[in-house]
C-alpha positions as CSV (number, residue, x, y, z in Angstrom):
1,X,19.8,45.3,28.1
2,X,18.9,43.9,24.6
3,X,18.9,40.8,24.1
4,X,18.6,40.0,20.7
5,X,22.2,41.4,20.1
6,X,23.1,38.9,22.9
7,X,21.2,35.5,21.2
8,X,23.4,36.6,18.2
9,X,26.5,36.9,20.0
10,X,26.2,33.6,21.8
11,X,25.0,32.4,18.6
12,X,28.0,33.0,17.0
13,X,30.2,32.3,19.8
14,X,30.9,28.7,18.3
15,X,30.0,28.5,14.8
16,X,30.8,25.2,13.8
17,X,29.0,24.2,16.9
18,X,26.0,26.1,15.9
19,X,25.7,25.6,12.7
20,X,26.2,21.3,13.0
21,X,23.5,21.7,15.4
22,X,21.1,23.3,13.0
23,X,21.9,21.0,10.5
24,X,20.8,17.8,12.6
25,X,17.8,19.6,13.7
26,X,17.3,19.9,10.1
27,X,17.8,16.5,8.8
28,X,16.0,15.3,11.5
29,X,12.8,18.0,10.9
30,X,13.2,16.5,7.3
31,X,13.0,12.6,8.0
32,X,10.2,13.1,10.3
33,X,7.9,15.1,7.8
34,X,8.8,12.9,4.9
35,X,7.5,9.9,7.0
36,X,4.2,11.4,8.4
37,X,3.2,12.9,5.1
38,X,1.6,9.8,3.7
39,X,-0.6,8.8,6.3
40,X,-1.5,12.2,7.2
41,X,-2.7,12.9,3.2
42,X,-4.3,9.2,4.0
43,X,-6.1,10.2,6.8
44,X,-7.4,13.9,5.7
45,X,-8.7,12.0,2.9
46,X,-11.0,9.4,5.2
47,X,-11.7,12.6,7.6
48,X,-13.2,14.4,4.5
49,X,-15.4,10.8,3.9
50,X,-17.0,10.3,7.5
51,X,-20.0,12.6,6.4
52,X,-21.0,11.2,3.4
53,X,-24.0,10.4,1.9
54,X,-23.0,8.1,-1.1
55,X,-23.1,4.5,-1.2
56,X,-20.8,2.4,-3.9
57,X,-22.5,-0.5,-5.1
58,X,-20.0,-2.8,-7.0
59,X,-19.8,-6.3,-8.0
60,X,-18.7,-8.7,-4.8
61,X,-15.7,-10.2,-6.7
62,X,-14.3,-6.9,-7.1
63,X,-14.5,-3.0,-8.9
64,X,-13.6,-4.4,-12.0
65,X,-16.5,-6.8,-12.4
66,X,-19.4,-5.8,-14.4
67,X,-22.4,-5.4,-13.1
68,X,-26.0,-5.2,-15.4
69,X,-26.9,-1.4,-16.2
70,X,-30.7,-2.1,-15.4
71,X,-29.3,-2.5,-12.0
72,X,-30.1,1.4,-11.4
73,X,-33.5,1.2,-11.7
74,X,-33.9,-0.9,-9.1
75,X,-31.7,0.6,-7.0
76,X,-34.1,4.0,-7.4
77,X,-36.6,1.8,-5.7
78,X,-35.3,1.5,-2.4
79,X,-36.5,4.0,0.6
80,X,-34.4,7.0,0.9
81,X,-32.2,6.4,-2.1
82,X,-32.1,10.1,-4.0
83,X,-30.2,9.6,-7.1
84,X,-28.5,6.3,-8.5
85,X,-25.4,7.2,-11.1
86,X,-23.8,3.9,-13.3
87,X,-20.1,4.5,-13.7
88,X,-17.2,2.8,-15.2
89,X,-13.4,2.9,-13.7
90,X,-11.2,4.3,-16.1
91,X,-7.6,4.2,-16.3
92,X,-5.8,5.9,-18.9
93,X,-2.5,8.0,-19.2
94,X,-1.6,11.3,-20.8
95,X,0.8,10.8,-23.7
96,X,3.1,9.2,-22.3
97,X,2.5,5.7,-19.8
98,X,4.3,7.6,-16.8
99,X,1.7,9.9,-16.6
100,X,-1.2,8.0,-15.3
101,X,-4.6,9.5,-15.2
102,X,-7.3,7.6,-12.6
103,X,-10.7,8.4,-14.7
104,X,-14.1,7.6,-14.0
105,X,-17.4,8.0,-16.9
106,X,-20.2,8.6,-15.4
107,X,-24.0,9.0,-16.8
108,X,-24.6,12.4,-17.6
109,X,-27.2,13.2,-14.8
110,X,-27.0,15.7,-11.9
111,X,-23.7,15.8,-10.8
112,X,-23.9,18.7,-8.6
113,X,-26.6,16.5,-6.6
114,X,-24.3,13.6,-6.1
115,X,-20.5,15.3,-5.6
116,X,-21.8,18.7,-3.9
117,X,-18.4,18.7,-2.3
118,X,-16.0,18.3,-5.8
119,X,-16.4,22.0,-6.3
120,X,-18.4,21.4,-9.5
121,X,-19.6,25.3,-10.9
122,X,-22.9,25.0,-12.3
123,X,-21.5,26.6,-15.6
124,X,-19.0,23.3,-15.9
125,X,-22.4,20.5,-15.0
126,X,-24.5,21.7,-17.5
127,X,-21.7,22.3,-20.1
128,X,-20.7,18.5,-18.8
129,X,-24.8,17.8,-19.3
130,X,-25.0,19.1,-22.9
131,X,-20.8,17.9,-24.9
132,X,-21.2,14.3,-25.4
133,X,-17.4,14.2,-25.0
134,X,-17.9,16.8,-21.8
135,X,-15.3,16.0,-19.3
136,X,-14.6,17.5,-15.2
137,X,-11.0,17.6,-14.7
138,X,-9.4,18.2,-11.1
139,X,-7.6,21.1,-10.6
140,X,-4.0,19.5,-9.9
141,X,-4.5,17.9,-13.5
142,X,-5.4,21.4,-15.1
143,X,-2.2,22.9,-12.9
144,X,0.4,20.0,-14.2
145,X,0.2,19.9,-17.7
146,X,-1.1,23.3,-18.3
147,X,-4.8,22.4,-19.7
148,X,-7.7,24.6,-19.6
149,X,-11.3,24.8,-19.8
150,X,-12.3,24.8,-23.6
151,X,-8.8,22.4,-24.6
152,X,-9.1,19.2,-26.2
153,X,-6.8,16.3,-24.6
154,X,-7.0,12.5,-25.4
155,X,-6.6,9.9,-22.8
156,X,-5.3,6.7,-24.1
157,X,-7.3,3.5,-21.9
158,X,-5.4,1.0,-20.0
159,X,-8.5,-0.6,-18.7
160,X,-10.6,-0.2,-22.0
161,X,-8.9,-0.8,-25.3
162,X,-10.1,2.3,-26.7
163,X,-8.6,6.4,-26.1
164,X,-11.1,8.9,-25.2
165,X,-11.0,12.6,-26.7
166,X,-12.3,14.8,-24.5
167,X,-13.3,18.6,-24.3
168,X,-12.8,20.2,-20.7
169,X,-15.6,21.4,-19.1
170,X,-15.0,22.1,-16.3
171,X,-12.7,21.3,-12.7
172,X,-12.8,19.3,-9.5
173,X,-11.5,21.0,-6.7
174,X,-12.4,18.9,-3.9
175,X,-10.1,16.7,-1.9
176,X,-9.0,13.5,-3.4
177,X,-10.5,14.3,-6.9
178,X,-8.2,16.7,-7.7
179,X,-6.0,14.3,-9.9
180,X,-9.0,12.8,-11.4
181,X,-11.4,13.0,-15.0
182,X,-14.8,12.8,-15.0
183,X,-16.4,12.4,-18.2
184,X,-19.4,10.9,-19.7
185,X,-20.6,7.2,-19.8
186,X,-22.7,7.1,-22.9
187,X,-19.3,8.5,-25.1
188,X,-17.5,5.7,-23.5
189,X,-20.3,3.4,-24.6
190,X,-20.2,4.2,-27.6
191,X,-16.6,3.7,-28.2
192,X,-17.0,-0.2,-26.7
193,X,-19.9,-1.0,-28.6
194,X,-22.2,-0.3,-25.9
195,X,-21.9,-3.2,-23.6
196,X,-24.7,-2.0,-21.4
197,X,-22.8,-2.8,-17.8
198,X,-21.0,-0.6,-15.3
199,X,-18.7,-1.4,-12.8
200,X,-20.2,0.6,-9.9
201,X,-23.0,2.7,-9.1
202,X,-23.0,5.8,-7.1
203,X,-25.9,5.7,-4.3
204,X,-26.5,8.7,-2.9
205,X,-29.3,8.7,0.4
206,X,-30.8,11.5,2.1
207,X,-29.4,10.8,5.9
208,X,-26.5,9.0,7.5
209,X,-29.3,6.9,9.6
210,X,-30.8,5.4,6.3
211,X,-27.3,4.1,5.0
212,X,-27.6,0.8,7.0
213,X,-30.7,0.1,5.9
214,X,-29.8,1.0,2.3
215,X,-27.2,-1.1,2.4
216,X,-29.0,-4.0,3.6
217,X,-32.1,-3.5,0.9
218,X,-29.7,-3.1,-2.0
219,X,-27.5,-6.7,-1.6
220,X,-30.4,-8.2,-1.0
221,X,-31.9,-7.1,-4.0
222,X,-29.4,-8.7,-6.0
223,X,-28.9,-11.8,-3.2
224,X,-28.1,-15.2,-5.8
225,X,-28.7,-13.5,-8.5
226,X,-25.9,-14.1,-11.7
227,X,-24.2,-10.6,-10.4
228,X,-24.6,-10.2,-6.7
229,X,-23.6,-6.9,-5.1
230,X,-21.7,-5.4,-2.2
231,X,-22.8,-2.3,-0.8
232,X,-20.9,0.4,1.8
233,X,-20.6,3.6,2.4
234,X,-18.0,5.9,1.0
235,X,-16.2,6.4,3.9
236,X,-16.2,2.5,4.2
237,X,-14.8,1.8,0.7
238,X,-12.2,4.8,1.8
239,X,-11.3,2.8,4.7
240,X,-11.0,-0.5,3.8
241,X,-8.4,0.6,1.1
242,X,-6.6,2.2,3.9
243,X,-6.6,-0.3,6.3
244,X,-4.3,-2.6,4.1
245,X,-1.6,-0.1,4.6
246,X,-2.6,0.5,7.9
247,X,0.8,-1.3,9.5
248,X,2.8,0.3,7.4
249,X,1.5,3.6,8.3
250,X,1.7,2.4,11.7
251,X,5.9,1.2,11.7
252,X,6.6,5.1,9.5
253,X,5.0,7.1,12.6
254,X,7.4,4.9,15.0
255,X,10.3,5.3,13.3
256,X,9.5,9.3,12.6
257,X,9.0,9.3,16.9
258,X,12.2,7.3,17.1
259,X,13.9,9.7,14.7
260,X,12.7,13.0,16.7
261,X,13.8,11.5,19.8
262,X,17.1,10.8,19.1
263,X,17.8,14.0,17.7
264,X,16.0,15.5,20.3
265,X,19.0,13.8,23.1
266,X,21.6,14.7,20.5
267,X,20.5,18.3,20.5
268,X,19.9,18.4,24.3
269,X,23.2,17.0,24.7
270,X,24.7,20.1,22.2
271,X,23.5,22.5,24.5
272,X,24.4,21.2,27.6
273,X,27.7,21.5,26.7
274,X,27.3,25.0,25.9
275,X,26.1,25.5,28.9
276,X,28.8,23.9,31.0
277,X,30.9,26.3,29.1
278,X,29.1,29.3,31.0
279,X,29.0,28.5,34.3
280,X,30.7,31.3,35.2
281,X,29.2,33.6,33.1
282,X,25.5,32.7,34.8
283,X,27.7,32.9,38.1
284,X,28.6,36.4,37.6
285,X,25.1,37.5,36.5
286,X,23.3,36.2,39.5
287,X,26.3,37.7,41.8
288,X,24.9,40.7,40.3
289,X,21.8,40.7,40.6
290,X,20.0,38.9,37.7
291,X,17.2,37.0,38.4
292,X,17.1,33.3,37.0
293,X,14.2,34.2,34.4
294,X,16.6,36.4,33.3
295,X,19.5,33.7,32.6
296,X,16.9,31.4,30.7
297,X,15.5,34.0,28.6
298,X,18.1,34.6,26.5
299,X,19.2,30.6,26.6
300,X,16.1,29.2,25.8
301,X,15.6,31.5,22.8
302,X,19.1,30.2,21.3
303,X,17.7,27.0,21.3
304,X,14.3,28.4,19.3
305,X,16.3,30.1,16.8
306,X,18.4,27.0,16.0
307,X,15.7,24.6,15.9
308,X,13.0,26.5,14.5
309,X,15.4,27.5,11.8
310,X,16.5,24.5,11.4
311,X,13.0,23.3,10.9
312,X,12.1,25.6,8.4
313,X,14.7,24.1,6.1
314,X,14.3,20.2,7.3
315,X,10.4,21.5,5.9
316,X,11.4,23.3,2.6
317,X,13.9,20.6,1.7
318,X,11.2,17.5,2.7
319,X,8.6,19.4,0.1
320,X,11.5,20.5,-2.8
321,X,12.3,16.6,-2.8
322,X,8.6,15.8,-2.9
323,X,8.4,17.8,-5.5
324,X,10.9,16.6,-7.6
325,X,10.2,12.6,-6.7
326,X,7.5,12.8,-9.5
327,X,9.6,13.9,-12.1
328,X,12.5,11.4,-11.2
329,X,11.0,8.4,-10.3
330,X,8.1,7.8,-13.2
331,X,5.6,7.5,-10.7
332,X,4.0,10.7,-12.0
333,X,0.6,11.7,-10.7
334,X,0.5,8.9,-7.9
335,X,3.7,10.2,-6.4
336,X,2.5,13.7,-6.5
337,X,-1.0,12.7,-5.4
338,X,0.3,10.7,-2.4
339,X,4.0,13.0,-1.3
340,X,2.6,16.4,-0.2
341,X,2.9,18.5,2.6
342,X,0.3,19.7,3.5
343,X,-0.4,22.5,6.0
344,X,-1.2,20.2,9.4
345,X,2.1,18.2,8.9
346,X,4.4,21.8,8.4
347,X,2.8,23.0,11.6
348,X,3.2,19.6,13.3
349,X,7.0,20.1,12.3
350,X,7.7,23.0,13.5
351,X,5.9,22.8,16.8
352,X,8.1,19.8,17.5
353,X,11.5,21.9,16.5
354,X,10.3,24.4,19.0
355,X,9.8,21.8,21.6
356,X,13.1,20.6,21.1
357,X,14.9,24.1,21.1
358,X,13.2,24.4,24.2
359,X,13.8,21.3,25.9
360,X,17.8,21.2,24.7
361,X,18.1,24.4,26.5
362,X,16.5,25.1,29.4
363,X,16.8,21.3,30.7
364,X,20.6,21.7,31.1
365,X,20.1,25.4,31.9
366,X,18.1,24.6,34.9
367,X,20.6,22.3,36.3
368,X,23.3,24.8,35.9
369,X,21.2,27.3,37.6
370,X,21.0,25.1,41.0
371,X,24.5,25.3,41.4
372,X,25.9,27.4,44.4
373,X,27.2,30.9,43.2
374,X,30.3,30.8,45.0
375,X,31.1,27.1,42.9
376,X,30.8,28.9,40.1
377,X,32.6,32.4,41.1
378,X,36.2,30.1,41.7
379,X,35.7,29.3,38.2
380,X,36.1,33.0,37.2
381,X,40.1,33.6,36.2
């Protein structure tokens, strides 16, 4: 016997039953990735940090402080320290004030040495190295409004007073800088007057074991002085920022478990009463002959098809309204940056749709099957 022709017919057998079940299944697939998404882009971001080499050294008040550009040359000094780049935070927007850009001008020194990870061509460093107005652009910037290497753009500052015209030079494709601008520190200088300060410099050691020590030498370098310093490691800095949203994180993944679970009864509850409705139909086919693997076969792949398709659209819907959040809300590039699904959280989904097709059915399937024969054979009219 085939039994795909037999899912279908079962399938169809109730319709309105089938179909209400799918769409639960669905919502519910939907909820659940919509919550996880955040902290899983949260937490491939920190996993991508743990390996790290670079150190940030900002000013202990906070980022936005200034710290003295001679600071880098003293920094150079310490053991195992590589290559020390001064950089200023950069906040600007792209036409209009919805469409914030996170910037960052740097000196124009090796970047290749210090981001070997942002997927920096050596074509785009040295073009970066020789345009005073040079600028590294992340991919998902060059993708959203269209831009390529060679265009002119402006970004108008929100932290700085002044707008920056820049020439692309190249991208970033690494994770987490691919929403971002890198461009040069001496143009942005200039357009301020040249201050002479930075807000942070990039540290960048040449082992994990040295970073404690670094660390260590570098605040105490600048220990009571008029500017004093706090030093830590990328991943660190990563998860400090992450740890203030850390309970929130923490009440989305219970409420996404609470969410699966319920639908999980609901659905489980859906099929058993299927399967009450075929007692005598799995009475029959054992009278026969057919073994109980048999029975569950064609059962527990009913409840695969509904959930997993079901799944696939709770998925597809969960990243068309993610999609479409950026353009409705005015959040613009922090929405987009932050409501993705990515590939780990699809999977995820899906695996848990299939668990809950197969637990709905076979559960209640099993618990027909221990019934005596002959029960279910007076049932037959």
């Amino acid at each position: 016997m085939k039994l795909l022709p037999l899912i279908i017919r079962n399938l169809l057998r109730n319709k309105r039953r089938t179909l209400l079940t799918l769409v639960s299944v669905a919502v519910s697939l939907f909820i659940f990735a919509a919550l996880i998404s955040m902290p899983e882009v949260v937490n491939e971001l920190l996993r991508d940090r743990v390996s790290s080499l670079r150190l940030v050294v900002s000013a202990k008040a906070s980022y936005f402080y200034a710290l003295p550009q001679a600071y880098a040359t003293r920094i150079r000094g310490v053991p195992h320290v590589e290559t020390v780049m001064a950089a200023n935070i950069f906040m600007g927007y792209y036409r209009e004030p919805g469409s914030q850009v996170a910037g960052m001008a740097v000196d124009p020194g090796p970047v290749n040495d210090m981001w070997p990870d942002f997927g920096i061509t050596s074509e785009g460093a040295k073009e970066f190295q020789r345009s005073r107005t040079g600028a590294l652009v992340g991919a998902a910037l060059l993708k959203r409004y269209g831009w390529r290497i060679g265009d002119k753009v402006t970004l108008r500052g929100v932290t700085y007073p002044v707008d920056v015209e820049l020439t692309i030079a190249g991208t970033l494709t690494g994770v987490g800088i691919d929403y971002a601008v890198i461009f040069r520190r001496d143009y942005l200088d200039e357009l301020l007057g040249r201050p002479g300060t930075a807000n942070i410099f990039w540290v960048k050691v040449d082992s994990t074991d040295a970073i404690p020590a670094v660390i260590a030498a570098v605040d105490e370098t600048f220990a009571n002085s008029s500017a004093e310093t706090q030093t830590q490691s990328e991943f660190s800095m990563a998860q400090a920022r992450v740890s203030e949203y850390r309970v929130l994180f923490n009440v989305v993944e219970v409420l996404a478990f609470i969410v699966i679970v319920t639908i999980g009864m609901v659905a489980a509850n859906t099929a058993a009463m299927s399967v009450r409705e075929r007692r005598s139909e799995f009475a029959v086919m054992r009278a026969l002959g057919f073994t109980d693997a048999a029975i569950l076969a064609p059962l527990v792949a009913e409840g695969v098809i509904i959930a997993g398709v079901g799944g696939a659209l709770g998925c597809a819907t969960a990243w068309g309204v993610f999609k479409m959040i950026p353009y409705l809300s005015g959040l613009g590039l922090l929405a987009e940056r932050l409501l993705r699904l990515s590939t780990r959280v699809i999977v995820l989904s899906m695996l848990v749709a299939a668990l809950i097709g197969i637990a709905s059915s076979l559960i209640p399937a099993v618990a027909a099957l221990r019934r005596n024969i002959v029960e279910g054979l007076r049932t037959v009219g």
